[in-house]
N, C-alpha and C positions, 0 to 999 in steps of 0.2 A: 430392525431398520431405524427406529427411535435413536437407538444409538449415534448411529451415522449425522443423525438434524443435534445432536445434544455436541457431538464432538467437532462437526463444521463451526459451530456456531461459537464454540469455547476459541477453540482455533483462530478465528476471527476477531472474537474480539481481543485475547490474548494480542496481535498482532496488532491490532488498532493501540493498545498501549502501549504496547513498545514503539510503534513506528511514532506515534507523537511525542514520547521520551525521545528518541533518536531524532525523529526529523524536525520537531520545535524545540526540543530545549537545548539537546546539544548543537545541531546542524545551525540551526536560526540566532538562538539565542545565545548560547554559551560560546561557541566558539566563530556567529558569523560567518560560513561559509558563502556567501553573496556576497561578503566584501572582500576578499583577498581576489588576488587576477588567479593565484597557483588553484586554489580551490572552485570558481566560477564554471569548468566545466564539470565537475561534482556536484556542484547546485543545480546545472542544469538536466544534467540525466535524475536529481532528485524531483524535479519540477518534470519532469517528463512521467515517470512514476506517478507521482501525487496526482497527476491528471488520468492519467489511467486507469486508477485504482477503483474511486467510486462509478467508472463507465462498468468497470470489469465486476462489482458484485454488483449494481442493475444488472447486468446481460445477462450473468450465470445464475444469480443468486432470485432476486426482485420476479424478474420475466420469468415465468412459467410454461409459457405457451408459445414465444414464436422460434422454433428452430433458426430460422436464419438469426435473428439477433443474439442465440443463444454461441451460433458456430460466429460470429463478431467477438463476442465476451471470448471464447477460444483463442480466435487471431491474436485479440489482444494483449490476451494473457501469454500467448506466445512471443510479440514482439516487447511485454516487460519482461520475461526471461531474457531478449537480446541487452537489453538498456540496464537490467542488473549486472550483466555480465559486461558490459564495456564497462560500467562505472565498478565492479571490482576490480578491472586490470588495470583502473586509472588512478586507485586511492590512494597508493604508493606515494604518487607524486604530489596528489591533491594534499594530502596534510604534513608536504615537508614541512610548514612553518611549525610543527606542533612536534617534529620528531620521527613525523609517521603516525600511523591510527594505533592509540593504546591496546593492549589485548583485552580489556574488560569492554570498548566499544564494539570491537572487533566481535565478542561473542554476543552482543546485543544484535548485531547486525546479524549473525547468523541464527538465533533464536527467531528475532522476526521475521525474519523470509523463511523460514520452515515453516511458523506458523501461517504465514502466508500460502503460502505453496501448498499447505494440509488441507487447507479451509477448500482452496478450490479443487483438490483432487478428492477430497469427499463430496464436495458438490457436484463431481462428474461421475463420482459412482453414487450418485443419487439417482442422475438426471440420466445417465445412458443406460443401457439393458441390453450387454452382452451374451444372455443365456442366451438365445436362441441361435447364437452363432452367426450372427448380423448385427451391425450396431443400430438400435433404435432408440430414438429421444420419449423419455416418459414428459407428455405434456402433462398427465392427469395427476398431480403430487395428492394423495391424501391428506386432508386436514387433521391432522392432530397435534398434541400441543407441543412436540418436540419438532414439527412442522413448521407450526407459530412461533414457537420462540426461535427459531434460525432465523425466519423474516422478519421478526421483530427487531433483532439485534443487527439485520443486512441495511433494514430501513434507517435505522437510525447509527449507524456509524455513516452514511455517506454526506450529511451535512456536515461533521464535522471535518470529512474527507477533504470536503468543495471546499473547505475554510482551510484546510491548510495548503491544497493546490494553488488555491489565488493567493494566496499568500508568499509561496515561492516565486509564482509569477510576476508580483506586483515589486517583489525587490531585487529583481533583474531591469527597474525600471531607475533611473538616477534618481530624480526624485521623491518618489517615494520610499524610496532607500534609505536615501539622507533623514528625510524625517522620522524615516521607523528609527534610526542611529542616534537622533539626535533627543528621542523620548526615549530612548535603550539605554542609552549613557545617564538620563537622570533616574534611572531604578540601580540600585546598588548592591541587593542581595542577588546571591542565586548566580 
């Protein structure tokens, strides 16, 4: 079972670097998707997401104990399957200015949502117990240390989660847009 806490947890954070490579440096930074109009609903199914994400590992991952908050983390994670799936039938158009999405982003994008999608289907075959031919929720997870290190790694990717949620959020706002643009424009690398 050690297995399952050692490969959610790799899964996880695997997808924590990617989705920061994809969502700040190329999405934010590199290529400004919050400021073109063609790309703006791209940004916002990505701001939809980024808000999602650290709700979704507290409920699955963080919460041990309360089934209802755990079957939230589910919902959740079911309606970001809906919001990845609008935002891949929308990218087409969202990166005309660029040619279309490169194929090397392109497989970035599908690496991290697999590792995404892994993390929390090993957390559901952690967390559900279908032997008995009924679904039941294990509230009682044993502590050990491949236990601890999945919580370790849940607990601390969600602050930097929060940072880049509000982040999307804050430059769907004009002003703060402009200013992120206007200290964006005097950095030159990268």
């Amino acid at each position: 079972m050690d297995i399952l806490y050692y490969l959610a947890a790799a899964s996880l954070l695997l997808f924590m670097v990617l989705a920061t490579y994809d969502g700040f440096y190329l999405h934010i930074w590199k290529y400004r998707l919050f400021d073109r109009a063609e790309s703006m609903f791209e940004h916002k199914t990505h701001t939809i997401r980024a808000i999602l994400f650290p709700l979704i590992v507290w409920l699955l991952i963080v919460n041990e104990t309360n089934f209802s908050l755990f079957l939230a983390g589910i919902a959740l994670t079911v309606f970001d399957s809906v919001v990845l799936a609008i935002d891949a039938y929308h990218e087409k158009e969202s990166r005309s200015f660029m040619g279309g999405l490169p194929k090397w982003e392109y497989m970035v994008h599908l690496f991290a949502n697999a590792f995404h999608f892994s993390a929390i289907l090993l957390v559901l075959a952690l967390r559900l117990d279908i032997s008995t031919g009924t679904l039941l929720f294990v509230d009682t997870i044993a502590t050990s240390q491949a236990h601890g290190f999945l919580q370790f790694i849940a607990v601390n990717v969600i602050p930097g989660a929060i940072i880049l949620a509000l982040l999307h959020c804050i430059l769907m706002m004009e002003k703060p847009k402009n200013i992120w643009l206007n200290y964006r424009t005097q950095i030159t690398c990268c």
